[in-house]
C-alpha positions as protocol buffer text, in pm:
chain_id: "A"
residue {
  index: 1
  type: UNK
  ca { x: 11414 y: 11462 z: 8045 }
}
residue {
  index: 2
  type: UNK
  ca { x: 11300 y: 11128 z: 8241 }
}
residue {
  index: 3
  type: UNK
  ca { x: 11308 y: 11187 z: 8594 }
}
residue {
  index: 4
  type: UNK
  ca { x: 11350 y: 10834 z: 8791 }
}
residue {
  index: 5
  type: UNK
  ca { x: 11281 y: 10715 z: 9120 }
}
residue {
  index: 6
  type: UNK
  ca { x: 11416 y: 10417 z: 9221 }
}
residue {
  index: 7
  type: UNK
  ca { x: 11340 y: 10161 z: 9550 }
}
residue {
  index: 8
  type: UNK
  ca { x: 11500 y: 9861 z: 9600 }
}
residue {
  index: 9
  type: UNK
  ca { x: 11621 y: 9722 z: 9902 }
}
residue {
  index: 10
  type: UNK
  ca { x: 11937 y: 9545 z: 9772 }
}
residue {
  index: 11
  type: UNK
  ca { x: 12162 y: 9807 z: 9718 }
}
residue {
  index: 12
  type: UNK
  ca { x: 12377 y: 9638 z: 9498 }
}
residue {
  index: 13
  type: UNK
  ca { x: 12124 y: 9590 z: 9246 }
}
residue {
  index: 14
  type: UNK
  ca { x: 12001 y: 10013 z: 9324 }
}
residue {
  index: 15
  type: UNK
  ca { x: 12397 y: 10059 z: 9224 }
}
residue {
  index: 16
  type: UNK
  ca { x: 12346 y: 9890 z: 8901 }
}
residue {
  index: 17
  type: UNK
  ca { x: 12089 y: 10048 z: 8785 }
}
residue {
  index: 18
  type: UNK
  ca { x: 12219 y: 10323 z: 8860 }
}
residue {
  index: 19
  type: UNK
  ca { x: 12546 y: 10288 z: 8682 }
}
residue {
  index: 20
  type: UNK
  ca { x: 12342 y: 10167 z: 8389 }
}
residue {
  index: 21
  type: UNK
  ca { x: 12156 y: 10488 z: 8406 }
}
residue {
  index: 22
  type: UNK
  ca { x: 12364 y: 10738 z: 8537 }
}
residue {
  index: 23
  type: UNK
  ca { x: 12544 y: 10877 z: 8146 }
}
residue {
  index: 24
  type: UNK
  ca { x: 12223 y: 10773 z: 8003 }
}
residue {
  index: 25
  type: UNK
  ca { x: 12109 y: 11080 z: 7768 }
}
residue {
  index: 26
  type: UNK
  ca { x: 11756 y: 11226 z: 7876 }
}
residue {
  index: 27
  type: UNK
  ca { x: 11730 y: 11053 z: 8184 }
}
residue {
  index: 28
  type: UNK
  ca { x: 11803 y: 11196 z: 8528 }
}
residue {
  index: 29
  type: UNK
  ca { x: 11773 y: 10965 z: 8885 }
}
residue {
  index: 30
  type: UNK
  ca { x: 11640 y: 11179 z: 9148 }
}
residue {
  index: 31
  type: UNK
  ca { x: 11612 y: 10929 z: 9403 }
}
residue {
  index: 32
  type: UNK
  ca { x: 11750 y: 10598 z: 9580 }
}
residue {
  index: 33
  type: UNK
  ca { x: 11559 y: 10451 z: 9792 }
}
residue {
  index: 34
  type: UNK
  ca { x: 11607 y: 10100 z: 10024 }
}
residue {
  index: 35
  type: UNK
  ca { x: 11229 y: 10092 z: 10162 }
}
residue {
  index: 36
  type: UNK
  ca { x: 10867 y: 10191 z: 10091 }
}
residue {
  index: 37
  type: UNK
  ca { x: 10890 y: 10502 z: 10365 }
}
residue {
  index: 38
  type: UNK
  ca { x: 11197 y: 10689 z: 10205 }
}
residue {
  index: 39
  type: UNK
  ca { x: 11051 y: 10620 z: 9822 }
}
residue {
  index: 40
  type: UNK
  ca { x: 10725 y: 10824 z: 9906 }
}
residue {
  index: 41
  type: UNK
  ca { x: 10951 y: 11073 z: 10073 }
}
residue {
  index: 42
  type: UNK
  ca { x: 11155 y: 11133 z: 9738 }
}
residue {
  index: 43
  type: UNK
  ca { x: 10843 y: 11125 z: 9516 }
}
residue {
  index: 44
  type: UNK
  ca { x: 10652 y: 11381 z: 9711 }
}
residue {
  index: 45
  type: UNK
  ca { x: 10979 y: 11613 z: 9698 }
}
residue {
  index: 46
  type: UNK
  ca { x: 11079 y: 11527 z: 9387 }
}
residue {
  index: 47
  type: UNK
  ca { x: 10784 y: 11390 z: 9166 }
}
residue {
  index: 48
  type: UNK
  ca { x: 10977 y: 11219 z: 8917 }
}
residue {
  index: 49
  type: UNK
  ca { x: 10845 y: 11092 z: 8573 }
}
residue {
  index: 50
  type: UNK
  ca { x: 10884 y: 10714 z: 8690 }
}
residue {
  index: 51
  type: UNK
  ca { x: 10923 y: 10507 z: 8979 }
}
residue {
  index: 52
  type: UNK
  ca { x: 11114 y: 10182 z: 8974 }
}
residue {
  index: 53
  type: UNK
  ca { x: 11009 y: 10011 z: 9271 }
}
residue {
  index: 54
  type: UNK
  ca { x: 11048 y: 9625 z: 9406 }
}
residue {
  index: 55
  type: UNK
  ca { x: 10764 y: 9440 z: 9561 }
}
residue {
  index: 56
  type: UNK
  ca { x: 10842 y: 9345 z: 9846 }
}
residue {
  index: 57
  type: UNK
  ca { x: 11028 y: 9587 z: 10065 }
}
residue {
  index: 58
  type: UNK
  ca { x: 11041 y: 9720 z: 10441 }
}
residue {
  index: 59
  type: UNK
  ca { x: 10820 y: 9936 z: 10593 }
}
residue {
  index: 60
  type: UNK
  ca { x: 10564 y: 9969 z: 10310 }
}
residue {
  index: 61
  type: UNK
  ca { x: 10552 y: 9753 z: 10025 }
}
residue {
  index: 62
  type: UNK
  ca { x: 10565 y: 9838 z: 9639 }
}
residue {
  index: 63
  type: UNK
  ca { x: 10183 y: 9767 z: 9605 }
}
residue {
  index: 64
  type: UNK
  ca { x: 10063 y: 9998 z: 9888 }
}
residue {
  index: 65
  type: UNK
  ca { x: 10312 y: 10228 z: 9749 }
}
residue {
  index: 66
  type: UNK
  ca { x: 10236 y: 10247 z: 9399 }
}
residue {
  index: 67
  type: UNK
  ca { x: 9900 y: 10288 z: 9552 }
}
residue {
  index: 68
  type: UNK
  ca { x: 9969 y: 10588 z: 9766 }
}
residue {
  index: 69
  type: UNK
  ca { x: 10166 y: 10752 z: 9477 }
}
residue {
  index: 70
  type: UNK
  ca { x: 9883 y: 10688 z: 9234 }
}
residue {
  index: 71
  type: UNK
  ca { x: 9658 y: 10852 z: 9447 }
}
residue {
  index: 72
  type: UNK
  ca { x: 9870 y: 11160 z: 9503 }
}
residue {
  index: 73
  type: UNK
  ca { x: 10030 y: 11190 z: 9186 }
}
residue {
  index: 74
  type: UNK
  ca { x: 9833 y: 11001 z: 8903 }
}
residue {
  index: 75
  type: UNK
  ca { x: 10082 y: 11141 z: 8678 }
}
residue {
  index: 76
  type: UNK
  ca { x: 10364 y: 10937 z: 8719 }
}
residue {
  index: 77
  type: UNK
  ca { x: 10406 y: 10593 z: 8584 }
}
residue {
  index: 78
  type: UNK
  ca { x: 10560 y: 10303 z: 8778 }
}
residue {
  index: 79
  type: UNK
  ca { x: 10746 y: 9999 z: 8689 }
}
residue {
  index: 80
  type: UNK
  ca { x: 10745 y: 9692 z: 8907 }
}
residue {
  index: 81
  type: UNK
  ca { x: 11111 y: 9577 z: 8914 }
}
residue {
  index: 82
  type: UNK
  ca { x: 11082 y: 9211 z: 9142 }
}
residue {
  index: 83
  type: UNK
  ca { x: 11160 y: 8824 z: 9157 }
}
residue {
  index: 84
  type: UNK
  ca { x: 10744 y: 8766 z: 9181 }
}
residue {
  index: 85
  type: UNK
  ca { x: 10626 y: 8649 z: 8829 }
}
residue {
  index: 86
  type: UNK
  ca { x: 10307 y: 8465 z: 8993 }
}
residue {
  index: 87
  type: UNK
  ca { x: 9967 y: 8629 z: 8837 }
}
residue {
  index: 88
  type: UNK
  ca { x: 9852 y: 8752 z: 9199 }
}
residue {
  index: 89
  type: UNK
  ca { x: 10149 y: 8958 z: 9221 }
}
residue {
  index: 90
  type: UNK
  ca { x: 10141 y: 9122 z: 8892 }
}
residue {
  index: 91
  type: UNK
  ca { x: 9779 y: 9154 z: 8893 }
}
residue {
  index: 92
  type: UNK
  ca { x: 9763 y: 9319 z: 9236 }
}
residue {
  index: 93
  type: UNK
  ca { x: 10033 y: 9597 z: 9087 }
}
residue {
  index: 94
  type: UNK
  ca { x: 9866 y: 9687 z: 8824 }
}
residue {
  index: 95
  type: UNK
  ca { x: 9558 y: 9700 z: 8957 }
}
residue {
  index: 96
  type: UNK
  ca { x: 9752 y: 9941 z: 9245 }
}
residue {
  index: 97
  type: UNK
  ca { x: 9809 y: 10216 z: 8930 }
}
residue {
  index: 98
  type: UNK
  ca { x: 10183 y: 10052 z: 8793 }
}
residue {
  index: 99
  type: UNK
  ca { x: 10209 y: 10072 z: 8381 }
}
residue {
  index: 100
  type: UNK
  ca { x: 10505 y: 9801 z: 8393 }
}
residue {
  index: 101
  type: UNK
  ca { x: 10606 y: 9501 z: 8499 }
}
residue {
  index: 102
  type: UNK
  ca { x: 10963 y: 9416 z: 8505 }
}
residue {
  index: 103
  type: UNK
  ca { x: 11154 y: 9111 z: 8599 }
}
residue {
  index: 104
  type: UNK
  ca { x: 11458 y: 9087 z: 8812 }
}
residue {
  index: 105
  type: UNK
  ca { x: 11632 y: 8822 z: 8579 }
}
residue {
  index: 106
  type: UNK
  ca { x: 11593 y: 9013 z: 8287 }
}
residue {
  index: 107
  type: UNK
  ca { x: 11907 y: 9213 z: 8167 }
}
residue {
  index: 108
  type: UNK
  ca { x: 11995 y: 9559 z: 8294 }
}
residue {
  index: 109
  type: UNK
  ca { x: 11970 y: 9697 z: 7995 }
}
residue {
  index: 110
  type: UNK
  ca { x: 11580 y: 9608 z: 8015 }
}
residue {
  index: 111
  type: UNK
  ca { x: 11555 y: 9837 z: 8283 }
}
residue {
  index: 112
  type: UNK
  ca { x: 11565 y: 10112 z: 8065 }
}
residue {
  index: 113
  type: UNK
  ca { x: 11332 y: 9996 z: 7807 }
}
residue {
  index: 114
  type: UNK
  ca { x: 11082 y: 9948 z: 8029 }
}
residue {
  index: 115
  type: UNK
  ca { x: 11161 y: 10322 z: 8162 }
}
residue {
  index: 116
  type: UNK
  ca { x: 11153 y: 10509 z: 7816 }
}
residue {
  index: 117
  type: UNK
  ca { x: 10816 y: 10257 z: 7720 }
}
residue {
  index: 118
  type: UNK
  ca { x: 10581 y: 10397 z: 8043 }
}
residue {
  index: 119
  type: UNK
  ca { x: 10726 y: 10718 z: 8016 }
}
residue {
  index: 120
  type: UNK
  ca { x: 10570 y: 10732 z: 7666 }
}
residue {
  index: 121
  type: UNK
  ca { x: 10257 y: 10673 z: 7799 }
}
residue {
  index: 122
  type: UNK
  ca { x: 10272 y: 10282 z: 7687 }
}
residue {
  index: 123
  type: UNK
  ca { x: 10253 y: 9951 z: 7946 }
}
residue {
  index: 124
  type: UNK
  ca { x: 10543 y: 9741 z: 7992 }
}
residue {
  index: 125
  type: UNK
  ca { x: 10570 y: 9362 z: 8041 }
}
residue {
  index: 126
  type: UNK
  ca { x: 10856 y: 9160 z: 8118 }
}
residue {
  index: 127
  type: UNK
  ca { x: 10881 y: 8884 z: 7823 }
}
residue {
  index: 128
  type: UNK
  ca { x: 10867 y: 8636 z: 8070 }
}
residue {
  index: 129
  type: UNK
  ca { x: 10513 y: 8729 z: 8166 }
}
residue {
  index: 130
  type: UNK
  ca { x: 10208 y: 8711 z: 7955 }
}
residue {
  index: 131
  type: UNK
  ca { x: 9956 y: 8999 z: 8034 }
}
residue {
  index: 132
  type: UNK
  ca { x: 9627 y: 8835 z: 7852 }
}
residue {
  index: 133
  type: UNK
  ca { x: 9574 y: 8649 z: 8205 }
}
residue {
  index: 134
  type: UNK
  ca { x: 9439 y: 9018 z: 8327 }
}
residue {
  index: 135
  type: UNK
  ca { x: 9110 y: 9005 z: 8089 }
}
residue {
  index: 136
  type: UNK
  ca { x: 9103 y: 8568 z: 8134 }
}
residue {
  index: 137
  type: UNK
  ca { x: 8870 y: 8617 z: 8425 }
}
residue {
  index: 138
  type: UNK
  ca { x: 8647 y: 8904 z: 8576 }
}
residue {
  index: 139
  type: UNK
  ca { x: 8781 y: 8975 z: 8952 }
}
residue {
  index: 140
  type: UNK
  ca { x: 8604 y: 8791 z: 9233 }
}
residue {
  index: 141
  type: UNK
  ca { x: 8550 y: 8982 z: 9567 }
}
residue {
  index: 142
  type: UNK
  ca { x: 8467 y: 8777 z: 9885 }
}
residue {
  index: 143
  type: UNK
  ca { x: 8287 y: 8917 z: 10165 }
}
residue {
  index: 144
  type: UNK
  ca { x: 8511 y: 9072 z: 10396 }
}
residue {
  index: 145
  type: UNK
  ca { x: 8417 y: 9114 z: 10764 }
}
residue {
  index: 146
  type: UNK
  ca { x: 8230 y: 9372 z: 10889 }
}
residue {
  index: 147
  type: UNK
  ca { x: 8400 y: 9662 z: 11075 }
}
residue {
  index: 148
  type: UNK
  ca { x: 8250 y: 9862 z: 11356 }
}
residue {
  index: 149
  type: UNK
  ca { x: 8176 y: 10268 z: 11253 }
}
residue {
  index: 150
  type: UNK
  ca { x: 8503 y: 10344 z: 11441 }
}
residue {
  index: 151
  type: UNK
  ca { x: 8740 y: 10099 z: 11258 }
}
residue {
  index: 152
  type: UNK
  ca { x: 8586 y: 10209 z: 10935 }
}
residue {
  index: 153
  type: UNK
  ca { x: 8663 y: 10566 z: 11038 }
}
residue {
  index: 154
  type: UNK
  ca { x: 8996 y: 10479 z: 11140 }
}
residue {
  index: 155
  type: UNK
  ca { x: 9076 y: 10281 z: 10835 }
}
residue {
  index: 156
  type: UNK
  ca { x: 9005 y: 10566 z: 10643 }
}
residue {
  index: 157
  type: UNK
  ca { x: 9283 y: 10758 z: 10779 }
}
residue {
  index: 158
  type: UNK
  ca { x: 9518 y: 10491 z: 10761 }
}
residue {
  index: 159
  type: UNK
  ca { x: 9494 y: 10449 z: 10378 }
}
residue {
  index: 160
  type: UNK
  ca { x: 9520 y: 10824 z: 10363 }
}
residue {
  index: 161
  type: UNK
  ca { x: 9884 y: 10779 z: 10501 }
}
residue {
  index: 162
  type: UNK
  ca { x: 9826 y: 10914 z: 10894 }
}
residue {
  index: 163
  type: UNK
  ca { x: 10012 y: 10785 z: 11206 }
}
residue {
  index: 164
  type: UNK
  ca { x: 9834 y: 10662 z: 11479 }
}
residue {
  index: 165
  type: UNK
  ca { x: 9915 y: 10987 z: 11654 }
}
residue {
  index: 166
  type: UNK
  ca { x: 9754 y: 11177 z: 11415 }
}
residue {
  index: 167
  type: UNK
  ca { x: 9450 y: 10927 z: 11391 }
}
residue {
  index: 168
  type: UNK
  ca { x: 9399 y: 10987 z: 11784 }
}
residue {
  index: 169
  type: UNK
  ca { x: 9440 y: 11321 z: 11747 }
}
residue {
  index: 170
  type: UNK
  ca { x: 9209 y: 11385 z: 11453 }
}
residue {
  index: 171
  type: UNK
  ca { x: 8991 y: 11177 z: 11666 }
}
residue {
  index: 172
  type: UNK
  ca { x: 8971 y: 11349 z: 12007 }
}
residue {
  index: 173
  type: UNK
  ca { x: 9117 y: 10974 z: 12163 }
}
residue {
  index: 174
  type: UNK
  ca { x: 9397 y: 10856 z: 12270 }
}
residue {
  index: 175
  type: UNK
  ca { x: 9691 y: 10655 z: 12049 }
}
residue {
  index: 176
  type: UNK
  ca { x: 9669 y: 10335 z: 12291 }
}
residue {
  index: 177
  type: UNK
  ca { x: 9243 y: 10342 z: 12153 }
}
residue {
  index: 178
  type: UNK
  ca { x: 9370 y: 10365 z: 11780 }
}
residue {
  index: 179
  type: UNK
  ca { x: 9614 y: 10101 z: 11865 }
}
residue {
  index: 180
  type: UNK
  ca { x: 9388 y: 9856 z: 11982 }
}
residue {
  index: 181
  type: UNK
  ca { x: 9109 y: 9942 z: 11712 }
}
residue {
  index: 182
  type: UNK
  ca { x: 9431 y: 9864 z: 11478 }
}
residue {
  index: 183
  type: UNK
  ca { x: 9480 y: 9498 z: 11635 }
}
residue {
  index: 184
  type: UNK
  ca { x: 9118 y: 9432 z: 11621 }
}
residue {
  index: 185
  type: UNK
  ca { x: 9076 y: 9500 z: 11307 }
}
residue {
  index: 186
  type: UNK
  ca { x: 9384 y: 9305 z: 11171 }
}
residue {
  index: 187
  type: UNK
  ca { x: 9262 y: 9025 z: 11334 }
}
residue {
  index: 188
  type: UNK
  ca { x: 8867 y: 9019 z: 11191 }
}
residue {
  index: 189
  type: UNK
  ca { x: 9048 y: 9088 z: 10861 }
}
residue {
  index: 190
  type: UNK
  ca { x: 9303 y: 8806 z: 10869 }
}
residue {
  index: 191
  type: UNK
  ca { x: 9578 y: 9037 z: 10824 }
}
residue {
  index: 192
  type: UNK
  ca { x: 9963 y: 9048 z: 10953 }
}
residue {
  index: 193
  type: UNK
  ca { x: 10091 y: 9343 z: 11008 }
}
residue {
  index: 194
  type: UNK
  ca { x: 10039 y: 9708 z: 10978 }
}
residue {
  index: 195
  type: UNK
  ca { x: 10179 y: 9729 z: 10611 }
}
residue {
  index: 196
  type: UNK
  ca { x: 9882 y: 9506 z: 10464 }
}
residue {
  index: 197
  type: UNK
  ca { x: 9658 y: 9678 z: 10693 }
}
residue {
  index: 198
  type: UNK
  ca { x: 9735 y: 9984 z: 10457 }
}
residue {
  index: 199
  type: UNK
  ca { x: 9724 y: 9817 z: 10182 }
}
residue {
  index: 200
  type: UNK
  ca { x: 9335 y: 9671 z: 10283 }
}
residue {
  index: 201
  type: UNK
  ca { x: 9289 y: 10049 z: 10352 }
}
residue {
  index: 202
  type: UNK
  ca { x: 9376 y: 10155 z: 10010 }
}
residue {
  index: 203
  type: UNK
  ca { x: 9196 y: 9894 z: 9801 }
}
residue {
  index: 204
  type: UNK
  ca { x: 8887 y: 10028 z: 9967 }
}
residue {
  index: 205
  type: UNK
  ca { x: 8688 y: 10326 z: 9813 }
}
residue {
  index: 206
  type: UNK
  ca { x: 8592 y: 10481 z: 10106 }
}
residue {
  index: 207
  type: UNK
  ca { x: 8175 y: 10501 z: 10092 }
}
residue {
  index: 208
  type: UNK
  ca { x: 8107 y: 10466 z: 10425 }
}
């Protein structure tokens, strides 16, 4: 049986997938999910076989959450299901863990195939993308800037999933410190928000 996770914040598309799916033989949904938050809830509880997830969603993102999942769970495959085609976008997914790539204008019934190809153990690409571009050039890493001991420390626990509570806590401080060391550091590292904040904190490999 494929267990499936799915997260997608239109719900009209989550209900056709999951009419397309639901008398399906040897596949089982576990899970609906409209944002990054309540997928990683459902996976941890119910570590399904694959994750279906969009790109770009509330409260954490499809990248930083294939990310997180990969990291807890590297058993489970995940399909990108999203309107992004661009080669940054399908790049940054699959170097986040995800073993397919799945376009939104593609036909339901491509949903599945993609489903039944990771869960074999195979990738999965979207006809309308061509996957050579991944080997075409060796990544390029720019210098990022340099964090003080503290934001290094506290970036650490943010790409290991914990609240600023729990950072201040863990840290003897208080939340308004991990706050502003949160602000600071989105700022040297040209960043928006506290979702690519995580998702800087999970591309890093923690050696510091």
């Amino acid at each position: 049986m494929i267990t499936v996770a799915i997260a997608e914040d239109h719900q009209s598309l989550v209900d056709g997938i999951n009419l397309l799916l639901k008398y399906e033989e040897g596949i089982s949904i576990v899970g609906m999910a409209n944002d990054g938050e309540a997928l990683l809830e459902i996976v941890r509880k119910k570590q399904p076989k694959v994750v279906l997830t969009d790109i770009k969603m509330p409260k954490i993102d499809g990248i930083a959450a294939t990310k997180i999942i990969k990291n807890e769970f590297p058993q489970i495959k995940i399909v990108a299901f999203t309107m992004f085609s661009q080669h940054d976008a399908v790049s940054q997914m699959i170097a986040a863990g995800a073993s397919g790539y799945l376009l939104k204008n593609s036909p339901l019934e491509e949903v599945l195939n993609a489903i039944k190809t990771v869960a074999a153990g195979n990738t999965f690409f979207d006809r309308g993308i061509d996957p050579s571009f991944l080997n075409e050039t060796a990544e390029t890493t720019s210098q990022k800037p340099i964090l003080s001991k503290s934001e290094r420390e506290i970036l650490r626990y943010i790409g290991q999933g914990k609240t600023s509570s729990q950072i201040a806590n863990l840290r003897f401080t208080a939340v308004s410190t991990v706050e502003k060391h949160r602000k600071n550091m989105m700022h040297k590292l040209g960043l928006s928000g506290k979702g690519e904040l995580l998702r800087y904190a999970l591309e890093q490999k923690y050696d510091f």
